[in-house]
C-alpha positions in Angstrom: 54.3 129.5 117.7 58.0 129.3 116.6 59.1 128.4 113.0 60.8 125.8 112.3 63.6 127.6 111.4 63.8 129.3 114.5 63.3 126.0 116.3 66.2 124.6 114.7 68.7 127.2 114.3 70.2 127.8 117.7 71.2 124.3 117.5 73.9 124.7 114.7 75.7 127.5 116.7 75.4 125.5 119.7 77.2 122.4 118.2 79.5 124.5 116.8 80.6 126.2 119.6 80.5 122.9 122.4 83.2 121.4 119.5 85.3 125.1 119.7 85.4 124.7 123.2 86.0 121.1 123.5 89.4 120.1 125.1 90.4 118.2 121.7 90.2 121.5 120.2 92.2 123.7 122.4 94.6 120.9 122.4 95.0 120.3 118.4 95.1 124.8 118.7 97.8 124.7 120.6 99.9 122.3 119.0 101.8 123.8 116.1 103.1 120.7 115.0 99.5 119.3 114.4 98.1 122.3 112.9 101.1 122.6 110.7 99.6 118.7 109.7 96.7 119.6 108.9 97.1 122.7 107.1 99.6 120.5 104.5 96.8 117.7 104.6 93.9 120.4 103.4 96.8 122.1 100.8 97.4 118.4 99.1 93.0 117.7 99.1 92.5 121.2 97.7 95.3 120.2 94.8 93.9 117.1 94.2 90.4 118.9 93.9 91.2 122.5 92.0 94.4 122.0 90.6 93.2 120.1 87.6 91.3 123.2 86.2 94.1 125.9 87.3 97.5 124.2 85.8 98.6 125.0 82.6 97.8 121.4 80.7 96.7 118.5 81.4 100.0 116.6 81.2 98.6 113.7 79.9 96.7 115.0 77.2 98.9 114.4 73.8 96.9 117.6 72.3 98.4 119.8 74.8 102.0 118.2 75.0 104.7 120.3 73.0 108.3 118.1 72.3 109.9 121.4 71.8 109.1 122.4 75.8 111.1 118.8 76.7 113.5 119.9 79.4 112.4 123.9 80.2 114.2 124.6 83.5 112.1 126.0 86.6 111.7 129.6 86.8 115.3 131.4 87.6 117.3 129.5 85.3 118.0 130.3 81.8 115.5 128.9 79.4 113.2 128.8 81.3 109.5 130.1 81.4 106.5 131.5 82.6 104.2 128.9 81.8 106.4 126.3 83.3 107.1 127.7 86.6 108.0 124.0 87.6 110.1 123.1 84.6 109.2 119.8 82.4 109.9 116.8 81.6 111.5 114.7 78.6 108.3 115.0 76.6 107.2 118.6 77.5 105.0 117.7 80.4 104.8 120.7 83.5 106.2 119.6 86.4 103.2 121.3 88.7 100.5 119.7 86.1 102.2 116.2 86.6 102.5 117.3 90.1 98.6 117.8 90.6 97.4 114.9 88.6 100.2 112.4 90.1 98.6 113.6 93.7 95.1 112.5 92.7 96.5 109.0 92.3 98.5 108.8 95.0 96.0 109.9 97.7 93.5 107.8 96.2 96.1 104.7 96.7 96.8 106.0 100.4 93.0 106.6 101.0 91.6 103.8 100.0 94.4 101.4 100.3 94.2 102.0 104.1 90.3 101.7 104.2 90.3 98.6 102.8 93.1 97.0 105.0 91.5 98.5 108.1 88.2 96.7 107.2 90.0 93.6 106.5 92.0 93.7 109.3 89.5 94.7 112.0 87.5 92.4 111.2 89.9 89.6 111.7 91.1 91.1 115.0 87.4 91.1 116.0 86.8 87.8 115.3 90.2 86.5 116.4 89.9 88.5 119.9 86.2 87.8 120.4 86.5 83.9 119.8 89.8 83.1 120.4 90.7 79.0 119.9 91.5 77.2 116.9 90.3 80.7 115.1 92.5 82.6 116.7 95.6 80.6 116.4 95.1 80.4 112.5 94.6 83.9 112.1 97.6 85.2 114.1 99.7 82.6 113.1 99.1 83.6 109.2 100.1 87.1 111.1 103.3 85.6 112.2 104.3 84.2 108.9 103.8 87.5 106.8 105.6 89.8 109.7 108.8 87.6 109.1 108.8 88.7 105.8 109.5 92.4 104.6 106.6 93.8 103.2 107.7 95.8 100.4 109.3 92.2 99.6 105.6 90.7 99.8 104.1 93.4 98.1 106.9 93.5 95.0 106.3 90.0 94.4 102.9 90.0 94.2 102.6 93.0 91.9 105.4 90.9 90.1 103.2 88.0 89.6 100.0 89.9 88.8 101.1 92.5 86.8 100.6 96.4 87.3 97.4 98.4 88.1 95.6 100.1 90.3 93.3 97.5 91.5 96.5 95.4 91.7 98.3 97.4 93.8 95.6 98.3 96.3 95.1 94.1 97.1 99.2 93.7 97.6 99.0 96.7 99.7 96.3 95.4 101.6 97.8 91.6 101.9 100.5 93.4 103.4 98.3 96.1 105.7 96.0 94.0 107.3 98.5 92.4 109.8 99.0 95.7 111.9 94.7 96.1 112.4 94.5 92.4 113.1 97.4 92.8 116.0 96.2 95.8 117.5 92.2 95.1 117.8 92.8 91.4 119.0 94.7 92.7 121.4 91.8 95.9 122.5 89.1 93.4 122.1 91.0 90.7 124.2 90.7 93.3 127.4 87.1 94.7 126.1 85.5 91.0 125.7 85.8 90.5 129.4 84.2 93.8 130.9 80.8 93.5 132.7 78.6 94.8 129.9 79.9 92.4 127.6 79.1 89.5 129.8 75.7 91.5 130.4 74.9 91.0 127.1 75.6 87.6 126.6 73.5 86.6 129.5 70.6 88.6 127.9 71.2 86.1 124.8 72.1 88.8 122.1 74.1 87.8 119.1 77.5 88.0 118.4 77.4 90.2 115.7 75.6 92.6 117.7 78.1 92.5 120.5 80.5 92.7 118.2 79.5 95.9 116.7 77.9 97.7 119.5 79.8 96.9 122.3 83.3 96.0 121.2 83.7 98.3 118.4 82.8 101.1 119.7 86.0 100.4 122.6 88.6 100.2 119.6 87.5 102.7 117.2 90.6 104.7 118.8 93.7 102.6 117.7 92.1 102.3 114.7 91.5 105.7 113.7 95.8 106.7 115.1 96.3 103.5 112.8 94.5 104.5 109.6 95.9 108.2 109.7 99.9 107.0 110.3 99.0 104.1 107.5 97.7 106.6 104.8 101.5 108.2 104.6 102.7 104.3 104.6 100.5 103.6 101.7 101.8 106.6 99.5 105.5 105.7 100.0 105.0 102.5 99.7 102.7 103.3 96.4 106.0 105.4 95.5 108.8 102.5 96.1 106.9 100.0 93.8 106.4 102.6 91.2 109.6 103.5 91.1 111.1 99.8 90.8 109.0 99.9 88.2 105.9 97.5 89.3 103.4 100.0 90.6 100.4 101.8 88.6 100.6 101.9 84.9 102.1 105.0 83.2 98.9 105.9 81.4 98.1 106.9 85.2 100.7 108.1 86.7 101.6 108.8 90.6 104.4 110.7 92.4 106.1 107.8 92.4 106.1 106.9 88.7 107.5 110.7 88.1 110.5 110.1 90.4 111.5 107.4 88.5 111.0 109.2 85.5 113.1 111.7 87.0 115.5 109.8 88.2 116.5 108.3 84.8 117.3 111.6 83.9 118.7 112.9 87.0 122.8 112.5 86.0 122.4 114.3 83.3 121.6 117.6 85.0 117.8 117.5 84.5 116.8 118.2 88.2 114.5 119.4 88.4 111.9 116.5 87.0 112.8 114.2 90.4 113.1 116.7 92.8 110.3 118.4 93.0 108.3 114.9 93.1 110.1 114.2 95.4 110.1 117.0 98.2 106.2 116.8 97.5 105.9 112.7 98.8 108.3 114.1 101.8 106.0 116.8 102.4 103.1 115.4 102.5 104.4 112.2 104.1 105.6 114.6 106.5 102.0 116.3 107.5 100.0 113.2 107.6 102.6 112.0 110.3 102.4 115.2 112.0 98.9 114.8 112.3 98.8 111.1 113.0 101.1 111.9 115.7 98.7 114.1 117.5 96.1 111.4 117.6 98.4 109.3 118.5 98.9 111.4 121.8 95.5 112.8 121.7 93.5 109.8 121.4 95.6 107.6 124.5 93.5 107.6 127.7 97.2 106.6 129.5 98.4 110.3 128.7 95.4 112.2 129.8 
């Protein structure tokens, strides 16, 4: 009689090699601009990850901060050196150390900033879709109201009001988010709420919530996943603009946005070198989580297969 082991094994290969040979696969293969994406995407997860315990200091560590490093230029420019490949700041802080830890913060905004809006916001499109009436007039109406506004205007005023933090900034982010999931599920859930196997269910008398989640979910999961991966580069810029007007995360935790303005203070007086390389970093990886959303985008619409 076969092991277990041997009973189970061929299975792993298998499932490997059915998602190899899948057509999402060969697709995403073939398209540079998406692997290109996702290779910038794994570089920034593996910084947030290992970079910690391979950069020269922990930036934010006054035991490891030198005043007489303040303002080392990056390597190839005279006074500059080794252990400062980046260059530093006013205080003595390495560029590529502030670099790394500002990333952790910054991803974690993007990250979970867009989670909770897309929980928020789905389930108001689900509801609003599924039940429509009075509901559904209040909910998209509140939708209309906040889309005439800007919503970095929203956003500044709230963190204005409330004062700065993390926590802070993910619920103006989110009061700001939420809109574009309610939109697009309402609209999915409008067309999905009126296909056979949704009225089959009703007839059969099963509850809402279980319609909800097994039936109509399951039919927008698409837009919401091309949403979420374009929104997590939204987040981080928009993470980046508060900060910088000064209204974002505290600077006892800083983000890539916090060390552009730092930067930028600084920037006139020939000191480079602490804003731009902040800032080619948000662009980067702004630029590879669009990339990749893009894809999706293309990949995941049944009107371009």
């Amino acid at each position: 009689m076969p092991s277990r082991a041997e009973t189970r094994g061929p299975s792993n290969p298998s499932m490997l090699s059915r998602i190899a040979a899948s057509e999402f696969t060969r697709d995403f293969l073939s398209n540079p601009s998406a692997v290109a994406g996702a290779i910038i995407i794994v570089f920034a997860l593996l910084v947030v990850l290992i970079g910690p315990h391979v950069v020269p200091q922990n930036p934010y560590d006054l035991k490891e901060i030198n005043l007489a490093d303040a303002y080392k230029p990056p390597i190839g420019f005279a006074g500059s050196s080794l252990k400062f490949p980046l260059g530093t700041d006013n205080q003595g802080r390495d560029i590529l150390s502030s670099l790394v830890y500002g990333c952790r913060i910054s991803l974690f905004i993007g990250i979970v900033g867009v989670l909770i809006s897309c929980v928020v916001g789905t389930t108001l499109g689900l509801v609003s879709g599924y039940y429509g009436g009075k509901l559904d007039s209040l909910i998209m109406r509140i939708a209309d109201i906040e889309l005439s506004f800007p919503s970095i205007l929203i956003a500044l005023f709230m963190m204005s009001v409330f004062g700065r933090g993390i926590d802070k900034l993910l619920i103006a982010l989110t009061a700001v988010s939420w809109v574009v999931y309610a939109r697009t599920v309402r609209g999915d859930t409008l067309g999905v709420k009126a296909k056979e196997y949704v009225e089959a269910a009703r007839v059969i008398g099963l509850p809402d919530r279980i319609i909800l989640v097994r039936h109509v979910l399951p039919n927008v999961t698409t837009s919401i996943i091309v949403l979420s991966t374009l929104n997590v580069g939204g987040f981080i810029l928009a993470e980046a603009t508060l900060s910088f007007l000064g209204v974002g995360v505290p600077v006892t935790r800083p983000s890539l946005g916090l060390l552009v303005k730092n930067g930028f203070d600084v920037l006139f007086s020939g000191y480079w070198w602490v804003a731009v390389f902040p800032g080619l970093f948000i662009m980067v990886l702004i630029f590879g989580i669009n990339l990749l959303g893009d894809f999706l985008k293309d990949e995941l619409n049944p009107r371009l297969k």
